[in-house]
N, C-alpha and C positions, 0 to 999 in steps of 0.2 A: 488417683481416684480411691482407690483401698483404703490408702493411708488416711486420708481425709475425711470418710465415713469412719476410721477406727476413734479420729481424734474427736469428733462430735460426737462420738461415744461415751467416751471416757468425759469430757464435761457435762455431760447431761446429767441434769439432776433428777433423782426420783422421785418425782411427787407421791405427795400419798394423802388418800381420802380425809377428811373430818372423821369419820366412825375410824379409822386404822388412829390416827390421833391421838382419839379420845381416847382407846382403851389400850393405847403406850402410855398417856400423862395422866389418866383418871385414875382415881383414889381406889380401894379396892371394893368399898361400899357402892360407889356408883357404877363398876363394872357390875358388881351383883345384880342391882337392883336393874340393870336394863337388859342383861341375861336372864335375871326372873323374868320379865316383863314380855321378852321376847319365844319365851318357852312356852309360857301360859298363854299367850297367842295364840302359837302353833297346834298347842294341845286344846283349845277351844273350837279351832278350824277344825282337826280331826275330828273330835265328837259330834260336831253338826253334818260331818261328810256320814258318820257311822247312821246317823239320828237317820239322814235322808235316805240313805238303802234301807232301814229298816220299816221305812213308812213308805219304800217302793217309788218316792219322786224322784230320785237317783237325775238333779239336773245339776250340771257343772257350769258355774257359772266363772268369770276372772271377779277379783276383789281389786278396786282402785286404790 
């Protein structure tokens, strides 16, 4: 039983995502431009969170 969980171990293969993929095979411009992309996101979400404490609506909502 041991031995036979080790061995479908050892041939298992590691999948890995589309995004882990792309940014092993993608160029270095296109890793940029979706790391920009995803920063100024982030950094747009925060300011709207700063914007809402400061007008006192302080409501948290999920983004789909």
């Amino acid at each position: 039983m041991k031995g036979e969980n080790a061995a479908v171990a050892s041939t298992k293969v590691n999948a890995s995502s589309k995004m882990s993929e792309f940014f092993r095979h993608g160029s270095v411009e296109e890793r940029r431009a979706v790391y920009l992309m995803a920063a100024n996101v982030a950094i747009n979400e925060q300011k709207d969170v700063i914007r809402s404490v400061k007008s006192g609506e302080f409501l948290i909502t999920k983004r789909k």
